[in-house]
C-alpha positions in Angstrom: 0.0 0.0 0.0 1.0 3.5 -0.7 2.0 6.1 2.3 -1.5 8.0 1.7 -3.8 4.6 1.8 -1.6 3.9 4.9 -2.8 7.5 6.2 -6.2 7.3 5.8 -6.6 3.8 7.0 -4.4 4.8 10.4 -7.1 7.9 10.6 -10.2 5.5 10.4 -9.1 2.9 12.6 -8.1 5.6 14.8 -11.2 7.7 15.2 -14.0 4.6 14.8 -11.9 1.6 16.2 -9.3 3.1 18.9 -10.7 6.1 20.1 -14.1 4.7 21.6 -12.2 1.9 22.9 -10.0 4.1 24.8 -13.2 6.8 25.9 -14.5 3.3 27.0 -11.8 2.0 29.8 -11.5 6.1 30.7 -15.8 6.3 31.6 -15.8 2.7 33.0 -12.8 3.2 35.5 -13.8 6.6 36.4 -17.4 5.5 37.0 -16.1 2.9 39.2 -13.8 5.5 41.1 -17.2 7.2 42.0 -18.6 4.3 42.8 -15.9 2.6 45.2 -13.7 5.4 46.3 -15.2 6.7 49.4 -18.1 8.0 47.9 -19.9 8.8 50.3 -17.7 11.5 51.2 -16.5 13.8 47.7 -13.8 15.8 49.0 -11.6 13.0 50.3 -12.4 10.9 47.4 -11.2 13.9 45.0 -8.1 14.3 47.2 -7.4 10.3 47.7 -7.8 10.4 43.9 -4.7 13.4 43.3 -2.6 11.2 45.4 -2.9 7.6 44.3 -2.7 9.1 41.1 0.3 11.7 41.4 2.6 8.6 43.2 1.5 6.5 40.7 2.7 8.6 37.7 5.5 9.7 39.3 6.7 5.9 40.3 6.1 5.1 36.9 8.3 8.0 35.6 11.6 7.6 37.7 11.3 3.5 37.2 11.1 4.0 33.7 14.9 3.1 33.1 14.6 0.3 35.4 11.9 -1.2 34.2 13.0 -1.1 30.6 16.1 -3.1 31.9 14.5 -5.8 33.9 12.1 -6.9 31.2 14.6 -6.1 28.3 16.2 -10.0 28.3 12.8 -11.9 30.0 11.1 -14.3 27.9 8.3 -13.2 25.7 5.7 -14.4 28.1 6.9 -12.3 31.0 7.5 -9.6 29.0 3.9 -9.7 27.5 2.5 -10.1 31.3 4.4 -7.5 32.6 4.1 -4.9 30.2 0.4 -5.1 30.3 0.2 -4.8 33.7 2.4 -2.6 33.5 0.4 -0.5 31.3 -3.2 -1.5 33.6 -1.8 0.2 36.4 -0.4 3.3 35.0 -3.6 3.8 33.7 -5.4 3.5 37.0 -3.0 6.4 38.1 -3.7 8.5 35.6 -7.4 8.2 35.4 -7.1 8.9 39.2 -5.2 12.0 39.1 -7.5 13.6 36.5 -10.3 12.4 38.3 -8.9 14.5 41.3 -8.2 17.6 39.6 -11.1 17.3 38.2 -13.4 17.2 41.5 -11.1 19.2 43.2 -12.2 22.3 40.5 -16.0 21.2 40.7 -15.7 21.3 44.8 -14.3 24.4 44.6 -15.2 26.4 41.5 -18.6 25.0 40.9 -19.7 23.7 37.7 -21.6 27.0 36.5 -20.5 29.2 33.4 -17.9 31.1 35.3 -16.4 28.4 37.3 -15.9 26.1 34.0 -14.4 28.8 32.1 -12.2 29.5 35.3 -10.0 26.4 34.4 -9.8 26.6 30.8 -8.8 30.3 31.3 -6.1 29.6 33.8 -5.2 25.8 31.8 -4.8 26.8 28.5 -2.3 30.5 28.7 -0.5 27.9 30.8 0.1 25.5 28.6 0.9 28.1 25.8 3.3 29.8 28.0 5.6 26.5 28.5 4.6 25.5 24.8 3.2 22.2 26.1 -0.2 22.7 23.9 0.0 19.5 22.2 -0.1 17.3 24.6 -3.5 18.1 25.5 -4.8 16.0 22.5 -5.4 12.6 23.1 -7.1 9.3 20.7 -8.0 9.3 18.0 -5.3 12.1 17.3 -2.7 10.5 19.2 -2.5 6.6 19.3 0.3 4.8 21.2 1.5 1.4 19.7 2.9 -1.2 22.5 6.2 -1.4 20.7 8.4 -2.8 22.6 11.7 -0.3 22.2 9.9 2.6 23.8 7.2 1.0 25.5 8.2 2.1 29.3 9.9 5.8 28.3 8.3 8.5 29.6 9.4 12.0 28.0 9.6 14.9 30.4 9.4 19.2 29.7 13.1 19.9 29.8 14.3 16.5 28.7 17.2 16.0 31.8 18.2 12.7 32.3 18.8 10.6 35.3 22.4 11.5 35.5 21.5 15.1 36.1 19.6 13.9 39.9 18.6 16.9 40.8 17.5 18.6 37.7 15.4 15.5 36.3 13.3 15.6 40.0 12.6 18.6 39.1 11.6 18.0 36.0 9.7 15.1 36.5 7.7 16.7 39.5 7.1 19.5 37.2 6.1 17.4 34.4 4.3 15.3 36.2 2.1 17.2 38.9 1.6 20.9 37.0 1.8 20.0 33.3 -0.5 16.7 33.7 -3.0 18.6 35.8 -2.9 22.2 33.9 -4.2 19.4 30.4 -6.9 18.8 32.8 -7.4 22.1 33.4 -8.1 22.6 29.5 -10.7 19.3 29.2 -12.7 20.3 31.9 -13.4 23.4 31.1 -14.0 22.1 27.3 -16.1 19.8 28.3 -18.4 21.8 31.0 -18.6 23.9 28.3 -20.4 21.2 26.4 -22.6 20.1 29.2 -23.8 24.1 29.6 -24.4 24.6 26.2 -24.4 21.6 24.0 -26.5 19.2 26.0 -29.8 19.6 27.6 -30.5 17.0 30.3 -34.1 18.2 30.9 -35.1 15.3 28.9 -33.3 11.7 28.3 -34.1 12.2 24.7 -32.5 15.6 24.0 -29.9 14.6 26.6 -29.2 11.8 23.5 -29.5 13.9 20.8 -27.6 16.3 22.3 -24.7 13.4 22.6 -25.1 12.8 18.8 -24.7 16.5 18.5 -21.3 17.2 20.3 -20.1 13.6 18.6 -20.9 14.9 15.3 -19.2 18.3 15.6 -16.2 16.7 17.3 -15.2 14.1 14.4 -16.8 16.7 11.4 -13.6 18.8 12.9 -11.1 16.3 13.1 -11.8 15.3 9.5 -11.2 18.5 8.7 -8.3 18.7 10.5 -6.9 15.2 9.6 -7.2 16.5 6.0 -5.7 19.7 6.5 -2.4 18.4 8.0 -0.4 18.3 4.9 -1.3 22.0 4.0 -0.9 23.2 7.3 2.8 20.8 7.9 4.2 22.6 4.4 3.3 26.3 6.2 4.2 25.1 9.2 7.6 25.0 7.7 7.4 28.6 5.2 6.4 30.0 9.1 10.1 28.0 10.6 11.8 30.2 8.2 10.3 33.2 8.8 11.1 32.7 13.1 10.4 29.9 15.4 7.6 31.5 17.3 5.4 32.2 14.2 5.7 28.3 13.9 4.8 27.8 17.4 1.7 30.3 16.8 0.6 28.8 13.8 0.7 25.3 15.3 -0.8 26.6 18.7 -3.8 27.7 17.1 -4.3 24.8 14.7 -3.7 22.7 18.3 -6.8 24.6 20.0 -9.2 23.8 17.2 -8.0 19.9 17.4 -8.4 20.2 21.4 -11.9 21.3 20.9 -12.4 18.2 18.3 -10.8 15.7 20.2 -12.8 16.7 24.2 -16.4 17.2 21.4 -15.7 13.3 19.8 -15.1 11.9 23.7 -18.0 13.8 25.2 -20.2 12.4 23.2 -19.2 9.4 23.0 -18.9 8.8 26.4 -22.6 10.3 26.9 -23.5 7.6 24.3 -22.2 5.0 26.7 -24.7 5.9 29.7 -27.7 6.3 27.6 -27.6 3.2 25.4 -24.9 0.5 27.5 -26.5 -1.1 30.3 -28.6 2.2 31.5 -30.5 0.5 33.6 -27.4 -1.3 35.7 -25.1 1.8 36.1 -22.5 0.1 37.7 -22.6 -3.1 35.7 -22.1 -0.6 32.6 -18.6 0.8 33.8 -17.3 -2.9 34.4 -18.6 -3.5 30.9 -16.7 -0.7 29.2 -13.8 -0.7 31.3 -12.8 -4.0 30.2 -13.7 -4.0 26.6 -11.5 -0.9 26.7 -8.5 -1.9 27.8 -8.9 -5.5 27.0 -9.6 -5.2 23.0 -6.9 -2.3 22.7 -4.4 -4.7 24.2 -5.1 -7.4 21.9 -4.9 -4.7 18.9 -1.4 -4.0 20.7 -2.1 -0.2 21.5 -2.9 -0.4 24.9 -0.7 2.4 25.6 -3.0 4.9 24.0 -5.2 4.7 27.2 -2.1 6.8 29.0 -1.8 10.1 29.0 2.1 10.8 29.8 5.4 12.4 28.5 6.0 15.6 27.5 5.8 17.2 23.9 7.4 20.7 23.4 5.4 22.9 20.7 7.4 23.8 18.0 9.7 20.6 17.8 9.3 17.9 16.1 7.4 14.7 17.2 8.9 11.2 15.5 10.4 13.5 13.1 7.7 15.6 12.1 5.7 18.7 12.8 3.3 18.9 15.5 0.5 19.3 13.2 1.1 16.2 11.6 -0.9 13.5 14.2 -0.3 10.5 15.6 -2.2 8.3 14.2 0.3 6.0 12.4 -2.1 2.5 13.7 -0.9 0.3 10.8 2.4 2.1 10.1 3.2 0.8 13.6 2.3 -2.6 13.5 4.3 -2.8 10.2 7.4 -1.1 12.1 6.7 -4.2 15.1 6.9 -6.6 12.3 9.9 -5.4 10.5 11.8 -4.7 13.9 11.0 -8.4 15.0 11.9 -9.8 11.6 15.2 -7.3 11.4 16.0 -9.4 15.2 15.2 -12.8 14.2 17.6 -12.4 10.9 20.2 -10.8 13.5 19.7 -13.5 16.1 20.3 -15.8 13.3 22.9 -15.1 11.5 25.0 -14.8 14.8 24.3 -18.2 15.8 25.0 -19.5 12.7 28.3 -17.3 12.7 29.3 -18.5 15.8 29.0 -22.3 14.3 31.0 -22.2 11.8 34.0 -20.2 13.8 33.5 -23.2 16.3 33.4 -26.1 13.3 35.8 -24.6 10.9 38.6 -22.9 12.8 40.7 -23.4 10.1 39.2 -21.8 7.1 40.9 -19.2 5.6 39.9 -15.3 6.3 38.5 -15.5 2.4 36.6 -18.6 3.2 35.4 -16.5 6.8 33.9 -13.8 5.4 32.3 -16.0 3.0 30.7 -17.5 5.8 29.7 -14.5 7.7 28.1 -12.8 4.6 26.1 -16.3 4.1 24.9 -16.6 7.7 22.8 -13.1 7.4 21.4 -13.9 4.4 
């Protein structure tokens, strides 16, 4: 297949297969948070929620080194096991902490016009101001493949590494704690805004169509801006030459109208879950889609897409290309898994075999050697 077929087949799977998948295990466990973590009291279930989730993702993010080492040389089924748990329990934490914030602002703010816009207002000049703004997006603009070379890294704002101690803290914390919780910032005030004006719960049945509504509107703009990648990449670059920051403003303002896309396509769809899955069994409907979710996106091998970590500057590039160009590369991926596993099978082989004939033929000539060696990778 041709690079564009490859495209438009990532975006598809993306936006119909992937991202209800993931909006699924995100409604299902945080339903279940609000149904087993001390509800009857709100407060210390939002507070319980920042911290299970905060040492959670910041566990994750200084082990992620160690963790990449310990399963590097396990067999394939530990691997497999422990990846996915792995992955199962990072979510939890992540889920947790936006759940948190997310209380936290309703306990405090209130959930009327002024107290919604209050977060995206302080959330979003944040995020422009330390040029974080893309990683507010989530599925089906961004999709994470379980690939095995980078499947524990965790990027951070400043990029320090471990052997600068004090400095990747620092980082990490920051990363971590204000940068994960100013993205929430953004989607709840996105998505209140919804509730206030999209959606009117007076009746179940404009309470639905209102769902339909903000679904529609969400993936009508993500088409559009799934299409308009190419265009906007190529000025993207004109705006590069010009001076960074007209790049970064460009690609800001592209971002925003992505954002609204992206928290419009999981609004909906995650209303869509409580009026038509199990609405008579609440709780038995957020077991149902919380492990459908995470279950079916681990057997497609993007399980990862359910996390919301690392750290993407605005105005670099992401796997070597502009922000504006999306992460949706579904099939690309698997057919980079295949090629890396078939790239270390050949590797693997021709070494033993290598290692053979040095063993059986000691005395062949260094002609007759390197005749050999070239055979054995063949």
């Amino acid at each position: 297949m041709t690079p564009l077929v490859y495209k438009i087949a990532d975006a598809v799977i993306s936006c119909v297969v992937i991202a209800p998948l993931v909006v699924f295990y995100w409604r299902g466990t945080w339903g279940l948070l609000d149904r087993y973590l001390i509800p009857e009291n709100e407060s210390a279930s939002a507070w319980v929620s920042v911290l299970i989730g905060v040492v959670i993702n910041l566990s994750f993010n200084f082990c992620q080194g160690a963790l990449a080492k310990m399963f590097e040389k396990r067999n394939l089924l530990i691997r497999i096991v422990g990846s996915r748990l792995y992955t199962g329990v990072f979510a939890f934490g992540i889920v947790n902490h936006w759940r948190g914030v997310w209380l936290v602002w309703n306990l405090y703010s209130g959930t009327e016009a002024w107290g919604v816009a209050g977060s995206l207002i302080v959330g979003l000049p944040l995020m422009v101001f330390f040029r974080t703004v893309f990683n507010i997006l989530a599925a089906p603009l961004v999709v994470a493949m379980d690939l095995d070379s980078e499947y524990f890294a965790v990027s951070t704002r400043f990029h320090f590494k471990p052997d600068n101690l004090e400095f990747y803290l620092y980082d990490t914390c920051f990363t971590t704690v204000v940068i994960g919780s100013l993205i929430v910032f953004v989607w709840r005030g996105v998505w209140n805004m919804l509730d206030l004006y999209f959606i009117n719960e007076n009746t179940m049945q404009k309470s639905v169509h209102g769902h339909y509504g903000t679904a529609l509107v969400g993936y009508s703009i993500l088409i559009l801006i799934l299409c308009l990648q190419y265009p906007a990449n190529f000025l993207s670059n004109k705006l590069l030459k010009v001076h960074k920051i007209a790049k970064i403003v460009f690609e800001d303002i592209y971002l925003c109208f992505a954002i609204f896309g992206n928290v419009a396509v999981w609004h909906g769809i995650w209303g869509l879950c409580d009026s038509y899955i199990l609405p008579e069994n609440p709780i038995a409907s957020k077991w149902f889609t919380h492990t459908i979710g995470i279950g079916v996106l681990m057997l497609m091998l993007s399980g990862n897409s359910v996390l919301v970590r690392g750290c993407v500057v605005d105005g670099e590039k992401h796997k070597n290309e502009n922000l504006v160009m999306f992460s949706t590369g579904y099939f690309s991926g698997l057919m980079k898994l295949c090629s890396d596993r078939h790239n270390k099978s050949v590797t693997l082989h021709g070494e033993t075999v290598r290692n053979c004939k040095e063993t059986d033929t000691v005395s062949d000539t260094p002609d007759e050697q390197e005749e050999d060696t070239r055979t054995a990778f063949l």
